[in-house]
ChimeraX commands (.cxc) that place a marker at each C-alpha (Angstrom):
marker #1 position -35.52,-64.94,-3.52 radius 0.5
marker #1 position -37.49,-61.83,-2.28 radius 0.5
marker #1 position -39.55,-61.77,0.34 radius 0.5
marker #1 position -42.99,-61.09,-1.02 radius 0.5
marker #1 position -44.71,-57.47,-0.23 radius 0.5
marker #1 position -47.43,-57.12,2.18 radius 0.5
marker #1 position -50.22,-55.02,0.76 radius 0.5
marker #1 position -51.82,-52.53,2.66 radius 0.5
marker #1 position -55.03,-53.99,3.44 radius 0.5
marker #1 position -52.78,-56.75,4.48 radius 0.5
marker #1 position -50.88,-54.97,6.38 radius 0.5
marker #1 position -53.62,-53.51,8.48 radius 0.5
marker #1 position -55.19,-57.08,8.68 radius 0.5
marker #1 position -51.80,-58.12,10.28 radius 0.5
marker #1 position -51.66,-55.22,12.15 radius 0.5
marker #1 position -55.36,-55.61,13.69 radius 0.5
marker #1 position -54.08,-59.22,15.06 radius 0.5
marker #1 position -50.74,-58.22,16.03 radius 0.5
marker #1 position -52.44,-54.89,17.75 radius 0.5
marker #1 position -54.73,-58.05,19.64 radius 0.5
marker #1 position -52.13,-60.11,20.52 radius 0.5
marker #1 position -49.97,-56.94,22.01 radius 0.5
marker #1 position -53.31,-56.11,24.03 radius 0.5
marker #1 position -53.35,-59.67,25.52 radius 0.5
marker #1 position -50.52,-59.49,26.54 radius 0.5
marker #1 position -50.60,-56.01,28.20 radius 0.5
marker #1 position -53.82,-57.24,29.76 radius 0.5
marker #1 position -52.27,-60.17,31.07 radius 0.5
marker #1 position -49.09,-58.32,32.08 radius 0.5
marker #1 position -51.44,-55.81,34.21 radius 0.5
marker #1 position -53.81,-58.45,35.46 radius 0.5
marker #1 position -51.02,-60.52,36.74 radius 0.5
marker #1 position -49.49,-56.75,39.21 radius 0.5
marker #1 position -53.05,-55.76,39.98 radius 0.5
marker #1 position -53.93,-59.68,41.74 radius 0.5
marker #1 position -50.20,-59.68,43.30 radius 0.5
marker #1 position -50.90,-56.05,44.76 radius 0.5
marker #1 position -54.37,-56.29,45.35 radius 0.5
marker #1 position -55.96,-53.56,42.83 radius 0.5
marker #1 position -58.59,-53.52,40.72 radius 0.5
marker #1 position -58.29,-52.53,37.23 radius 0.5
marker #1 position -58.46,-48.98,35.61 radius 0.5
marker #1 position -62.14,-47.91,34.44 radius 0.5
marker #1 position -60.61,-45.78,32.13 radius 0.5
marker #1 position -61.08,-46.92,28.86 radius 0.5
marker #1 position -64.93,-47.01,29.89 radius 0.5
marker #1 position -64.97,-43.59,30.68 radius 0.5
marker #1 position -63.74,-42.97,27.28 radius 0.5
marker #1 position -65.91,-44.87,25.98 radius 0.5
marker #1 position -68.60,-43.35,27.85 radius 0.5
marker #1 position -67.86,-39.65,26.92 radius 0.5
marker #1 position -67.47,-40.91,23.07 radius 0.5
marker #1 position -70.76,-42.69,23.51 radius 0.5
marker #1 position -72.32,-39.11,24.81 radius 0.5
marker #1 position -70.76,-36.95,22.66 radius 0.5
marker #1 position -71.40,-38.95,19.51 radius 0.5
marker #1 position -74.99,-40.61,20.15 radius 0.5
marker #1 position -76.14,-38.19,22.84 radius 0.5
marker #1 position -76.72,-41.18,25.25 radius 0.5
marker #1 position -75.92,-42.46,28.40 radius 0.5
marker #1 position -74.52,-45.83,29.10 radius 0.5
marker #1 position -76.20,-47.85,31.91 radius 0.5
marker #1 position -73.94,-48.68,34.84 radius 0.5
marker #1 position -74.30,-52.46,34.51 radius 0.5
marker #1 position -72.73,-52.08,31.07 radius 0.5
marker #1 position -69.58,-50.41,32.42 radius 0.5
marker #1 position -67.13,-53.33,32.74 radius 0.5
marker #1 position -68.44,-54.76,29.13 radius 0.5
marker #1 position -67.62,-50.87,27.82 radius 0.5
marker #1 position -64.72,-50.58,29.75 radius 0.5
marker #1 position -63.44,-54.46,28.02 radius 0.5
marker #1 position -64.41,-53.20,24.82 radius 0.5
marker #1 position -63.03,-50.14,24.82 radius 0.5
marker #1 position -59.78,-51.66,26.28 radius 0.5
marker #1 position -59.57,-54.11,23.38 radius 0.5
marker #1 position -60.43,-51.92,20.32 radius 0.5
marker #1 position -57.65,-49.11,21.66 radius 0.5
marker #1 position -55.01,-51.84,21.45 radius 0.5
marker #1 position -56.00,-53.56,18.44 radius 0.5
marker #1 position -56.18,-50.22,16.60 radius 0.5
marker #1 position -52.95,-49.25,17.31 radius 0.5
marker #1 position -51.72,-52.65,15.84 radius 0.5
marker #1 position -53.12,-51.53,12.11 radius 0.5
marker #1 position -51.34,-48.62,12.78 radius 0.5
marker #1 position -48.25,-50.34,13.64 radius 0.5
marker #1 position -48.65,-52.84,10.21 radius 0.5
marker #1 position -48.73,-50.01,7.64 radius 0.5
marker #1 position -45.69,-48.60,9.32 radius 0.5
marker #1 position -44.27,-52.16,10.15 radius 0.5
marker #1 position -44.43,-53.09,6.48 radius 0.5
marker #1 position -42.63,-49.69,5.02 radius 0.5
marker #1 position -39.70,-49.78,7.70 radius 0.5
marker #1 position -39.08,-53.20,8.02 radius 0.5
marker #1 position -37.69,-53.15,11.74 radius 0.5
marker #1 position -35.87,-55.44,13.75 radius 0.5
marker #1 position -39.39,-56.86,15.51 radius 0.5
marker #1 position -37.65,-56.01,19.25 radius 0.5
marker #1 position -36.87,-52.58,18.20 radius 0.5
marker #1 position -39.83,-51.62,16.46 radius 0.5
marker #1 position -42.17,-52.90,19.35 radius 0.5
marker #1 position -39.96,-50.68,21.92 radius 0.5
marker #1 position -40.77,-47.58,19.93 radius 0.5
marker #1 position -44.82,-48.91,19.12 radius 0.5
marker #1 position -44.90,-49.22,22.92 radius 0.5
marker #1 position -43.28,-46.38,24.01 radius 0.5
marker #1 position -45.14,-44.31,21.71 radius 0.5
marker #1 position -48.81,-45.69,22.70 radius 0.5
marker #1 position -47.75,-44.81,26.51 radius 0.5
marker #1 position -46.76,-41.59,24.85 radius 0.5
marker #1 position -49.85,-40.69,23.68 radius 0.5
marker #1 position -51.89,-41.59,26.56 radius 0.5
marker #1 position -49.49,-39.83,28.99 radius 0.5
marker #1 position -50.96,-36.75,26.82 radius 0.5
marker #1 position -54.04,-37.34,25.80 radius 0.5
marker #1 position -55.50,-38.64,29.08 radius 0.5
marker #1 position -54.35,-35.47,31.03 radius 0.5
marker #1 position -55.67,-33.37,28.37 radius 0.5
marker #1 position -59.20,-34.75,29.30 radius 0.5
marker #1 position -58.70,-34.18,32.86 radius 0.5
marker #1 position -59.11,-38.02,32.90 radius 0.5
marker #1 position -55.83,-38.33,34.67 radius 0.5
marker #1 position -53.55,-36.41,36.23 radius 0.5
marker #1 position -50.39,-35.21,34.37 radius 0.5
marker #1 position -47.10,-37.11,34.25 radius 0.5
marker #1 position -45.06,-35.02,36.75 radius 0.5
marker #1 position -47.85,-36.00,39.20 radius 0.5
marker #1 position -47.52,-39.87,39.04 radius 0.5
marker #1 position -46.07,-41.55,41.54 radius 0.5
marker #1 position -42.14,-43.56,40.45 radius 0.5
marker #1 position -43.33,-47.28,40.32 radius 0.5
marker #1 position -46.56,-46.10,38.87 radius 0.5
marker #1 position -45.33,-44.70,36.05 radius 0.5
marker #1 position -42.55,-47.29,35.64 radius 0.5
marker #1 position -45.75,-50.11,35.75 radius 0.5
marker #1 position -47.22,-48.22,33.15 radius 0.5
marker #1 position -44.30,-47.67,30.82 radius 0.5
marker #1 position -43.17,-51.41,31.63 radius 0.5
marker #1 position -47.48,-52.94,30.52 radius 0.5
marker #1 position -47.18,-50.41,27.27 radius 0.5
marker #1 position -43.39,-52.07,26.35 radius 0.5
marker #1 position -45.15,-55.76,26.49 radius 0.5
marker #1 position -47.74,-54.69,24.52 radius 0.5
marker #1 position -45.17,-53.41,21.81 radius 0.5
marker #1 position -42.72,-56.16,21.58 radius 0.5
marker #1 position -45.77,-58.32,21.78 radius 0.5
marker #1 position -47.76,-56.83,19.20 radius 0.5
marker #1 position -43.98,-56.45,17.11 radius 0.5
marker #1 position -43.15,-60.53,17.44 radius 0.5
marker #1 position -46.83,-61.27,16.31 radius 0.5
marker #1 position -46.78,-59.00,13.27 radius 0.5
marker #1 position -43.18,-60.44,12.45 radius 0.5
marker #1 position -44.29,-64.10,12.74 radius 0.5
marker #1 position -47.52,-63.18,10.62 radius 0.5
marker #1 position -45.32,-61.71,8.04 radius 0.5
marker #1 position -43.41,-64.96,8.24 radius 0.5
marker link #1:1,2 radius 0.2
marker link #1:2,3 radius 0.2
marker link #1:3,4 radius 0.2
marker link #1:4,5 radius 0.2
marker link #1:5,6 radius 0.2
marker link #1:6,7 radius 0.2
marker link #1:7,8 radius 0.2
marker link #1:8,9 radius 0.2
marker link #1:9,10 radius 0.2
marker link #1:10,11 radius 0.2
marker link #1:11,12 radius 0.2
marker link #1:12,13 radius 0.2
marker link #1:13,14 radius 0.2
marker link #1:14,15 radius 0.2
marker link #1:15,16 radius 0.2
marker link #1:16,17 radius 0.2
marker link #1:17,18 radius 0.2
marker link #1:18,19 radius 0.2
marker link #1:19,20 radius 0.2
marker link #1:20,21 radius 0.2
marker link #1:21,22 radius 0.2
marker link #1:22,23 radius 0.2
marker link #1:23,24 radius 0.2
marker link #1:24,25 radius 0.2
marker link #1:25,26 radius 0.2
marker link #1:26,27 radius 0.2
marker link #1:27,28 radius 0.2
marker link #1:28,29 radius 0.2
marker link #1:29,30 radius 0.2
marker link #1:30,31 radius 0.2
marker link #1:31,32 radius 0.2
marker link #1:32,33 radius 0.2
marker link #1:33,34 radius 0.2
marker link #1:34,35 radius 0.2
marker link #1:35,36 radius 0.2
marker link #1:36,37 radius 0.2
marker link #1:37,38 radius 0.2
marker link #1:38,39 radius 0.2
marker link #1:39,40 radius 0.2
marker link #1:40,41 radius 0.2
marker link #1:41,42 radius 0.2
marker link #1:42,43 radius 0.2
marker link #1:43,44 radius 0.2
marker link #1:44,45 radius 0.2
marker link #1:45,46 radius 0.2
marker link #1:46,47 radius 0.2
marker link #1:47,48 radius 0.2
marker link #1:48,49 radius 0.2
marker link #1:49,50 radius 0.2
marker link #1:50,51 radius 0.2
marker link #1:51,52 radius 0.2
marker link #1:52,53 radius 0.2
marker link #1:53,54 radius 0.2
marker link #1:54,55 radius 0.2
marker link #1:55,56 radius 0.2
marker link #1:56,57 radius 0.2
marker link #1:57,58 radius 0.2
marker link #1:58,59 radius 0.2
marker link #1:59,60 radius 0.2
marker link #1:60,61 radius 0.2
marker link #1:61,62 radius 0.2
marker link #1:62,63 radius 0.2
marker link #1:63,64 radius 0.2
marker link #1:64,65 radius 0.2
marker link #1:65,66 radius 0.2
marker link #1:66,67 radius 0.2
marker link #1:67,68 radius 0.2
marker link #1:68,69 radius 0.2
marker link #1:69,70 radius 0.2
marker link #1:70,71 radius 0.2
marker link #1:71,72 radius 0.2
marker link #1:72,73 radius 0.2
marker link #1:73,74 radius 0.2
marker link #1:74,75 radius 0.2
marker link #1:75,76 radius 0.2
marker link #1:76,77 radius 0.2
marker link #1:77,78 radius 0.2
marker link #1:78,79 radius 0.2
marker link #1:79,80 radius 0.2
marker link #1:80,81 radius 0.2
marker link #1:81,82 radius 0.2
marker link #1:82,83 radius 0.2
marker link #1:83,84 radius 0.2
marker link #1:84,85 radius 0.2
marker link #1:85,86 radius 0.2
marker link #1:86,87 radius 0.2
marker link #1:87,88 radius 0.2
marker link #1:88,89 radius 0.2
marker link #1:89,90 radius 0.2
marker link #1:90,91 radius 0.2
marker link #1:91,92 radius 0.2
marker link #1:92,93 radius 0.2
marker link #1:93,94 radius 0.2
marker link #1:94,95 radius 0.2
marker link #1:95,96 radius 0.2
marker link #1:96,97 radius 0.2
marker link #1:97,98 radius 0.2
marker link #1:98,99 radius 0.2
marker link #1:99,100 radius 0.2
marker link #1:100,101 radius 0.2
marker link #1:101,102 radius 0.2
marker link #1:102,103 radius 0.2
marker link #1:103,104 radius 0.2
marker link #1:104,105 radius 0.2
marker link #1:105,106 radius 0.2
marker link #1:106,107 radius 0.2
marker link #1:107,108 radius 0.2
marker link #1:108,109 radius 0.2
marker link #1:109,110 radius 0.2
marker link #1:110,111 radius 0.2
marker link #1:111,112 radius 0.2
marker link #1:112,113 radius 0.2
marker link #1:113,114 radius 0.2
marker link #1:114,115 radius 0.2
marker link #1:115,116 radius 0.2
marker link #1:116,117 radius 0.2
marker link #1:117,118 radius 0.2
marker link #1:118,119 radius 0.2
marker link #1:119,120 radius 0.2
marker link #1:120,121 radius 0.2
marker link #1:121,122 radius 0.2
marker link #1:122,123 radius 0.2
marker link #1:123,124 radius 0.2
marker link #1:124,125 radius 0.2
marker link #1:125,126 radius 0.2
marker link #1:126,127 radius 0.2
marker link #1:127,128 radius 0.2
marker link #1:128,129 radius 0.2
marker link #1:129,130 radius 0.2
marker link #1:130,131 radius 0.2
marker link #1:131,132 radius 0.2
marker link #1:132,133 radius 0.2
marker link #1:133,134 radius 0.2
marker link #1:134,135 radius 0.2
marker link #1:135,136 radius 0.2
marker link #1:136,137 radius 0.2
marker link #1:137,138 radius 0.2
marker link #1:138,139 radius 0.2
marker link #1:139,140 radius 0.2
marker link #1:140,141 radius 0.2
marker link #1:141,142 radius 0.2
marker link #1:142,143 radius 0.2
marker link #1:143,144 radius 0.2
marker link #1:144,145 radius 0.2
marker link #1:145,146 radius 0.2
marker link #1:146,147 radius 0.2
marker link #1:147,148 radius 0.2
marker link #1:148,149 radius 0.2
marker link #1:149,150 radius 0.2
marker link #1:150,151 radius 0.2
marker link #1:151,152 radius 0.2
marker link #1:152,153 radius 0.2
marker link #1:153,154 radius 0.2
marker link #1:154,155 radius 0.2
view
């Protein structure tokens, strides 16, 4: 019997859910160093947000409404990448451990690039060891996370 086919709007439906699930468990991942070490957590998805919000509706966003952009901003990023991952997910058909390796590694990837390139962090040469191992260790949960829930969606 073959395994039936996951359209593509199902596959980015998946994908959205998995991409949540993988961003839970990054958060929860990060949330659990930053109370052990006694850190707050990164505003940088607000700032994002907030130079997306300028650019795009020439506005600024009020200071109280930081941590709610900074959330939202947080949450959307991850989930995103999940419908990503589900249209590639269902053409490659991946073991779900090896597939979320590569979705994580690639996300940390992208933001050791992109984030530098708007001088919103510094490059990666300049962060420190355990740091950058954090980092690379919150965007592998996310992966294998978002990978397992995609898999057990796909059943």
């Amino acid at each position: 019997m073959r395994a039936r086919q996951t359209t593509p709007l199902g596959a980015v439906a998946k994908g959205l859910i998995a991409g949540a699930a993988g961003t839970a468990a990054m958060t929860a991942a990060q949330t659990a160093v930053m109370k052990a070490r006694g850190q707050e957590g990164s505003t940088l998805p607000a700032e994002i947000g907030k130079r997306i919000i300028r650019g795009v509706f020439q506005r600024d966003v009020p200071e109280d409404k930081t941590a709610l952009l900074n959330n939202a901003m947080h949450w959307a990023y991850g989930t995103s990448w999940g419908a990503v991952y589900g249209i590639v997910e269902s053409s490659v058909h991946a073991p779900p451990l090896k597939s979320g390796l590569a979705l994580g590694a690639a996300v940390w990837a992208e933001s050791l690039v992109a984030l530098p390139a708007t001088k919103l962090a510094p490059p990666v040469w300049q962060y420190p060891p355990l740091e950058l191992a954090l980092d690379a260790g919150y965007h592998l949960v996310y992966g294998v996370a978002a990978a397992l829930a995609f898999a057990a969606l796909r059943g």
